[in-house]
N, C-alpha and C positions, 0 to 999 in steps of 0.2 A: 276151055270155053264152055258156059252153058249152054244147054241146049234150051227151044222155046217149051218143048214137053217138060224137062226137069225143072223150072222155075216155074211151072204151073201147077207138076206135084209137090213142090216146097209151099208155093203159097197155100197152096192146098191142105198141107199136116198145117201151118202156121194158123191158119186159120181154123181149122178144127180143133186144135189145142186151145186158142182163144174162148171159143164159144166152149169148149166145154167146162175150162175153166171158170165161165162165167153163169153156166148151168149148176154148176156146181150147190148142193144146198148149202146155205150158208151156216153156220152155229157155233156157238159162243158156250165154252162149257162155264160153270158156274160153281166155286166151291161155297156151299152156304149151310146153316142149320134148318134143319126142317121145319116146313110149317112157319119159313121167315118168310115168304113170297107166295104173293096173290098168283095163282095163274090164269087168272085172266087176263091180269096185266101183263101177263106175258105173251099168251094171245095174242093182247091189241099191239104188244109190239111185233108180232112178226108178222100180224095183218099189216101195219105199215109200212114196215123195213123189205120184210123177206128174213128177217133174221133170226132163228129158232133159239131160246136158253132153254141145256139140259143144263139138270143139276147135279151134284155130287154131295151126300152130306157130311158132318160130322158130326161129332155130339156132345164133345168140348172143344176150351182153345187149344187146350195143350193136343189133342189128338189132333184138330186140323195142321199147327204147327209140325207135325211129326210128320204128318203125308207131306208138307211141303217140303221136309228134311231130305224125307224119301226120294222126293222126284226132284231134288233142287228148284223146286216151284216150275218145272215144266208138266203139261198136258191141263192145264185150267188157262182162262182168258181170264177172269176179273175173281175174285175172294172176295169174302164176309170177314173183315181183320178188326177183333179188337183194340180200342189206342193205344192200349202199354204195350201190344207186341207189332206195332209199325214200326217203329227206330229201330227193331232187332232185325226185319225182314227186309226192311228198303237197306240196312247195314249191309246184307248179305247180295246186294244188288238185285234181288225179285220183284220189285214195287219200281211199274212206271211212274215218272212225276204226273202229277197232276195239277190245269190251273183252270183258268176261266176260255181261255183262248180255246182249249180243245173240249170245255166243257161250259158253254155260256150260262145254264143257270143256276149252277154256284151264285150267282149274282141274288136269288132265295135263299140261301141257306145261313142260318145264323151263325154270325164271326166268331160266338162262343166257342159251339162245339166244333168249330172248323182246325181251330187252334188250341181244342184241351188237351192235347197232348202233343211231346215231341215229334217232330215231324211228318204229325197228322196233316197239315196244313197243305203240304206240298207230297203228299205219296197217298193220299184218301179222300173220300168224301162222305163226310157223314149220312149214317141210314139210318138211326133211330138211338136213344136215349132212354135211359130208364135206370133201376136201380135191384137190388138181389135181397130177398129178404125168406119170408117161413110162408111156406102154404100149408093148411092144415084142412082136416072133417070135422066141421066144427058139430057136428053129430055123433062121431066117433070120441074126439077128444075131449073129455070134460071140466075145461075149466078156458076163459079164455087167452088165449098167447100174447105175448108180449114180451119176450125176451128171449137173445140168441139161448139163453139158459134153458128155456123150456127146450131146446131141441138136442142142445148138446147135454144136458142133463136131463132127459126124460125120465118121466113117469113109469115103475115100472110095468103098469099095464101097456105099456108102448113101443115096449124092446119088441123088437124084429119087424116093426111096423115104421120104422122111420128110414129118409132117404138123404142121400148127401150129394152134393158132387162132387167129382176127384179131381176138376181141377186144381193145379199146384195152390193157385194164391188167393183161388175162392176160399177154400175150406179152412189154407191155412187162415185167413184173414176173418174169415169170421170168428175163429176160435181167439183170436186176437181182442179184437171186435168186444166181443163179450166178456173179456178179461179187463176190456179199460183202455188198453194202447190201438196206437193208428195201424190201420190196415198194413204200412209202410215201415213198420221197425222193422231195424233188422239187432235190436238188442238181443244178446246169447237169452239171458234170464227168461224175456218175455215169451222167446220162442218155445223155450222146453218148457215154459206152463204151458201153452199153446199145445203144443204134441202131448203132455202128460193130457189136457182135457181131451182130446182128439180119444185119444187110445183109451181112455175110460168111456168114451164113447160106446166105442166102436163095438161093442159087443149086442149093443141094439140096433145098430143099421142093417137094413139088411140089404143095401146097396148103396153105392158109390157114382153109381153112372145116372145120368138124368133122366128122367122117369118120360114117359113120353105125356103129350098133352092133347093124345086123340081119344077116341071113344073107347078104346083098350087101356086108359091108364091106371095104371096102379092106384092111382087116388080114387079112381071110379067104384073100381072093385071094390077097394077096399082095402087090399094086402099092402099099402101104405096110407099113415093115417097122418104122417107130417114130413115135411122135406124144405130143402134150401130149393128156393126156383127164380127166376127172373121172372119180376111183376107182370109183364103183360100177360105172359105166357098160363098165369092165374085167370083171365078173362079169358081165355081161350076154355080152360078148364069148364068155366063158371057156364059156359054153353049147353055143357049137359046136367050139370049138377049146381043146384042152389046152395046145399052143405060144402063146397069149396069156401074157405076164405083166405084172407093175406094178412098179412102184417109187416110191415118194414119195422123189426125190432125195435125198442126205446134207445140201444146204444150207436143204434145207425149201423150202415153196412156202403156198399159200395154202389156208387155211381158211374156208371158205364157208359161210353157211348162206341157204338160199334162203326164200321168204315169200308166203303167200297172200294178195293184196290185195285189195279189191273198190272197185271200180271207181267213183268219187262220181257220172261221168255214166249209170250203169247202172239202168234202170227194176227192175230187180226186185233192188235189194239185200237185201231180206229172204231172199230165193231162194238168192241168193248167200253170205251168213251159215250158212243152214240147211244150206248144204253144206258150209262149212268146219267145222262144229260135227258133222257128219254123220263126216269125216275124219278127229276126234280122239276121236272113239269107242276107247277103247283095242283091243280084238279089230279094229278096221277100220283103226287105224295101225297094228298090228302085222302087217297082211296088205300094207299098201301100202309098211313097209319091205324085206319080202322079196322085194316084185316086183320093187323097183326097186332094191335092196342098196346102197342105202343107209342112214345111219344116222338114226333118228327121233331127234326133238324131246322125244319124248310118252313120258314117265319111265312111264307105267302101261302104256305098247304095251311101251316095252322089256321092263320083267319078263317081261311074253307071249313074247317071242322064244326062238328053242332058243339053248340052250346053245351052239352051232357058230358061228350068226349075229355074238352077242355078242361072241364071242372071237377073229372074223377080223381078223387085221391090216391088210388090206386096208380093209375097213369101219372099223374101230374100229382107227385108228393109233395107236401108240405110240413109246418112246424117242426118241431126239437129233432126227431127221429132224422130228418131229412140235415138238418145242422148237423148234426151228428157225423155223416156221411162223407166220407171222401172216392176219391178218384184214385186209380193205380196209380203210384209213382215208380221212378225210375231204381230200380233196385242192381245195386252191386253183383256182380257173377255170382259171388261166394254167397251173399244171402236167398241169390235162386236158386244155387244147387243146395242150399241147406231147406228150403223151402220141399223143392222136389226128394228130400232122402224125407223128409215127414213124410211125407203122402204117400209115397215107395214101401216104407214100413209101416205106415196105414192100411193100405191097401193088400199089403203082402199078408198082413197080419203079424203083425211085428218083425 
């Protein structure tokens, strides 16, 4: 039988486990690329929640892919997930569903990018659109760009001053790209012209990994004079430097749209929802496209946006170059792991 003392120290720990529980800071880790996220806007979410995003970064897909290999997608609440790699991640049961009920304003976001890829629709929520093309000095470079050629066949004043990325099916795909065929074969032929261009390359790269786009970038300096980049991330550049330009190549390149996921092994997916529903707030996408200059998802931020934003070509590409352009498709095992021994022996140096 209890006594009236022990049910007064019970209620006593129970209650002190509560409150501290509820003391608790709250925080939502975040795996995203750098310099994708206003933090102000993260600021004003935890001014109104209580609820803090650290971040964690990566600096490709395939490297983000890899930590989550590592940790079977535990110790993150919500991802940065491009769409051709959500039907591999939500396959592997990491990716909460996602709809309207636990995230109302989806109800903004356009049904295009919701749906461009396999089972983006239901494991993501679009965060921004855009396309992969050449930045270059156009101070440095003498002549103007206009083709994956200039970069994978550079000029010999230009060897050791160009940059690539080493994601698998970027670089294989541009090499693609510039050959004539879709980002998407998986033809034997196409591929080893593909790797022969790569590897004729590769002796003027003088990296593989993505340049950063702060005031230290290799573009600034100078010790890179052309690179493969994601367009906005060129207006970021252009901040400090007017010799930055872009080009989305004549043969077109790849159209992207990236995807907020949250994470199935993540204790506070509520948390997690309340901030991507926090994101498509129209006025608060319309602030996080112009940070990051890229193009939003979220048809009620775009109205928001000036006049200037909407009508960049850079941002919002147009004509043949943009026809051109495709989206990842779903590719076979065997064409991934033939994708991955390119860039393996790319990067190894044969």
């Amino acid at each position: 039988m209890f006594s009236g003392k022990t049910i007064f120290v019970t209620l006593v720990l129970l209650v002190t486990a509560v409150f501290a529980q509820a003391s608790e800071p709250k925080e939502l880790v975040f795996l995203n690329w750098a310099n994708y996220m206003d933090p102000d806007i993260l600021v004003e979410f935890e001014q109104r929640t209580g609820i803090s995003v650290k971040q964690r970064y990566f600096d490709s897909d395939t490297t983000r892919d890899e930590l989550l290999l590592e940790t079977e997608g535990k110790g993150f609440d919500l991802a940065l997930v491009n769409g051709s790699s959500i039907r591999i991640l939500a396959k592997r049961g990491w990716l909460e569903p996602l709809d309207e009920s636990s995230i109302p304003n989806l109800k903004h976001v356009n049904p295009r990018w919701r749906s461009a890829f396999e089972q983006a629709e239901n494991y993501g929520v679009p965060y921004s659109w855009g396309t992969i093309g050449i930045v270059y000095r156009k101070d440095l470079v003498p002549f103007t760009v206009s083709s994956w050629m200039d970069l994978l066949q550079p000029a010999e004043e230009l060897h050791g001053k160009i940059s690539m990325i080493g994601d698998n099916k970027d670089i294989v795909g541009v090499a693609l790209k510039a050959l004539g065929y879709s980002l998407n074969t998986t033809d034997e032929k196409a591929l080893q012209e593909a790797e022969a261009l790569l590897q004729a390359q590769a002796p003027a790269v003088k990296t593989y990994r993505y340049i950063s786009i702060g005031a230290d970038s290799a573009l600034l300096t100078g010790q890179i004079v052309m690179s493969m980049m994601y367009n906005g991330d060129m207006r970021m550049l252009q901040q400090h430097s007017d010799n930055i330009a872009f080009v989305l190549p004549k043969e077109g390149g790849n159209i992207w749209t990236d995807y907020l996921s949250v994470l199935s092994a993540s204790p506070r997916k509520a948390d997690a929802k309340r901030f991507i529903n926090f994101l498509n707030e129209p006025e608060i996408a319309a602030r996080l496209a112009q940070f990051t200059h890229y193009a939003t998802p979220n048809l009620s931020a775009e109205a928001l946006l000036p006049a200037e934003f909407r009508n960049d070509p850079v941002i919002y590409p147009t004509g043949e170059a943009l026809e051109n352009s495709e989206a990842y498709g779903r590719l076979p095992p065997r064409a991934q792991k033939r994708q991955a021994a390119i860039v393996s022996r790319l990067v190894q140096g044969g």
